[in-house]
Structure formats: C-alpha cells, structure tokens
C-alpha positions in Angstrom: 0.0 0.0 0.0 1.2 3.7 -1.2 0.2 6.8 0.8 -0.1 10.5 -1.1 -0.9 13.8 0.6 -1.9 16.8 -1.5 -2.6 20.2 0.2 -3.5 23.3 -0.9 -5.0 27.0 0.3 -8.3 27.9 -1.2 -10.1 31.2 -0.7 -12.8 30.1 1.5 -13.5 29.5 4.9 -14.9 26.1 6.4 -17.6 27.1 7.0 -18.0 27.8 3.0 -16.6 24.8 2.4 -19.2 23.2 4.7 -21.8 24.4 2.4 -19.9 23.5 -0.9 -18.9 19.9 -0.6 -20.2 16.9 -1.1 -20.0 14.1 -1.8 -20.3 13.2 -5.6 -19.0 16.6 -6.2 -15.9 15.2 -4.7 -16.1 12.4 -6.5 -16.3 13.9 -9.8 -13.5 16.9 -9.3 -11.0 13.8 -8.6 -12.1 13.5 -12.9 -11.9 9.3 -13.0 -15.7 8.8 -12.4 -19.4 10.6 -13.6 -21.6 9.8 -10.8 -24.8 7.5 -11.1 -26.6 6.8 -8.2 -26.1 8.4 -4.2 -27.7 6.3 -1.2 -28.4 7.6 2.0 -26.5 5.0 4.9 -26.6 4.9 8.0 -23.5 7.5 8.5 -23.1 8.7 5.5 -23.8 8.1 2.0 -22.3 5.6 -1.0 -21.7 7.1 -3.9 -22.0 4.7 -7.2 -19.8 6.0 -10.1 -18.4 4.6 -13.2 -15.4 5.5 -15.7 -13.2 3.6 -18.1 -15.1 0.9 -17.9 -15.4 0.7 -14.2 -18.5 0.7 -12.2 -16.9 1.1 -8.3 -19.1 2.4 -4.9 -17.5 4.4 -2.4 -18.6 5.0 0.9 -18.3 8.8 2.4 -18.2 9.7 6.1 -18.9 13.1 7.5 -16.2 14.7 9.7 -16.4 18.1 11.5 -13.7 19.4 9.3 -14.3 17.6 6.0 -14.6 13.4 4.7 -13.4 10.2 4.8 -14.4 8.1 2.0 -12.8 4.3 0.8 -13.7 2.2 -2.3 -16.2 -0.3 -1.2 -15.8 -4.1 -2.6 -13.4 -5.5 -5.4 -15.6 -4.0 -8.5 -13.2 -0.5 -8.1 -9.8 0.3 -10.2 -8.5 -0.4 -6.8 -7.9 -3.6 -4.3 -8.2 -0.7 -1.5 -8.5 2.9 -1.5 -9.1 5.0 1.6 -9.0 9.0 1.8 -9.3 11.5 4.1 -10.1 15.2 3.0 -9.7 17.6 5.8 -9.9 21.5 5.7 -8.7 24.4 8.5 -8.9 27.8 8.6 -6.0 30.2 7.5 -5.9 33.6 7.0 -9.2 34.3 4.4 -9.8 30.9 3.5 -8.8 27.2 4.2 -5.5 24.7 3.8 -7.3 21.5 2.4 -5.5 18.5 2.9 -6.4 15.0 0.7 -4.4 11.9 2.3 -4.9 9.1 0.4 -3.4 5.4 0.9 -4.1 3.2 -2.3 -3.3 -0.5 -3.0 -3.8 -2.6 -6.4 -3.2 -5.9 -4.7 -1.2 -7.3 -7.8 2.1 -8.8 -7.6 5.3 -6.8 -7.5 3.5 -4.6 -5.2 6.1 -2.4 -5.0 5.8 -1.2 -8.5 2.5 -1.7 -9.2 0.9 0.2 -6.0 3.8 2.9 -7.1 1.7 3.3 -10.4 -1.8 3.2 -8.5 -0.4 6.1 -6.0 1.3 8.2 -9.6 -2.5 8.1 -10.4 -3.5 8.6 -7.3 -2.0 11.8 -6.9 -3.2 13.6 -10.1 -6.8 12.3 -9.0 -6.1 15.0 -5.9 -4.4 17.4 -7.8 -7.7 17.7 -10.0 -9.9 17.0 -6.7 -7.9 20.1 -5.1 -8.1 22.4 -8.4 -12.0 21.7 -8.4 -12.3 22.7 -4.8 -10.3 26.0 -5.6 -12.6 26.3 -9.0 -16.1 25.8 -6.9 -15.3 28.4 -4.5 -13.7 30.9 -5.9 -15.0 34.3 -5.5 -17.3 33.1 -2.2 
C-alpha cells in the first residue's frame, strides 16, 4: 500500500466549504468517475460511479472538518482505497488536505501500487483544483 498527501489553500472559509462539498462533487473533481446513483447510509452516504469501464461504490463519512471516504468491494480500479479530506482555517480561507493510501493488490506490489499512488495523486491534484474552482470568488 502507497500513501499521497496533497494540500493546498483555497479562498474560503470552512464554513463555505461546509456548504460547498459533497460528496459526488468530490467524486467527480477527482475527474476518473461521472456519478450514477447516491444512497443515503446509515452515516453517511455511498456514492455509485463509473469511468473507463469501471462501475466502483465508495462509501463517504462526514467529519467536522471535511470526509473520509474508501472504495467499497473489489468491483473498483482499486484492491483498497481509503482517503481522508480535511480542511482548516487560514488567514481568508482554508488549507485542504487529501491523504490518500491506495493498493492494487497485484504482484510486484512495489511497482505496481507505485503506479496506483502516480495516479492517485493527479486524481487530488484535480480534486484540489476543483475545490479552488467551486469556491472561488465566495
């Protein structure tokens, strides 16, 4: 398993942000997935979304300052997947943190979950820069 951290300052406070997440929106700024279907659970919702090919579910958590979310089952790009998206105040705005630890499960693990967290990582970079894009000028 590979861990990647992305953080970056946006121009809006947590409470803004509060208002401006959620979770599909999440889903789709990380740009791998369109949305299909959002269910209600019993703390929190799962989010069903394919892309290239790949129908995966992904189960979201609230937190007070942000999500956690994970790939549910073996129908994902991924063997596991588990993030954590976390915002604080700073100055005018907020430092948004996506930690993400990511696993293929195929052999040679050590190149090929090296490859899943390469892809991992521009999958926050676009979260991160759709976060920035949604609340700019709030």
């Amino acid at each position: 398993m590979r861990e990647v951290e992305r953080t970056r300052f946006v121009a809006a406070k947590p409470a803004e942000l509060d208002r401006t997440l959620s979770p599909s929106a999440l889903l789709e700024a990380e740009g791998t997935f369109a949305v299909v279907d959002t269910e209600a659970v019993d703390g929190g919702q799962r989010v069903t979304a394919r892309g290239g090919g790949v129908e995966a579910v992904f189960a979201f958590e609230s937190r007070t300052d942000g999500y956690d979310y994970c790939q549910v089952g073996d129908r994902g790009p991924f063997e596991s997947m588990e993030t954590t998206l976390t915002y604080a105040a700073r100055d005018h705005g907020s430092d948004v943190t996506v930690r993400s630890a990511v696993s293929l499960g195929l052999p040679l693990a050590a190149v090929t979950d090296r490859i899943a967290a390469w892809k991992r990582r521009g999958e926050l970079d676009r979260l991160l820069d759709g976060i920035g894009s949604a609340t700019e000028g709030n």
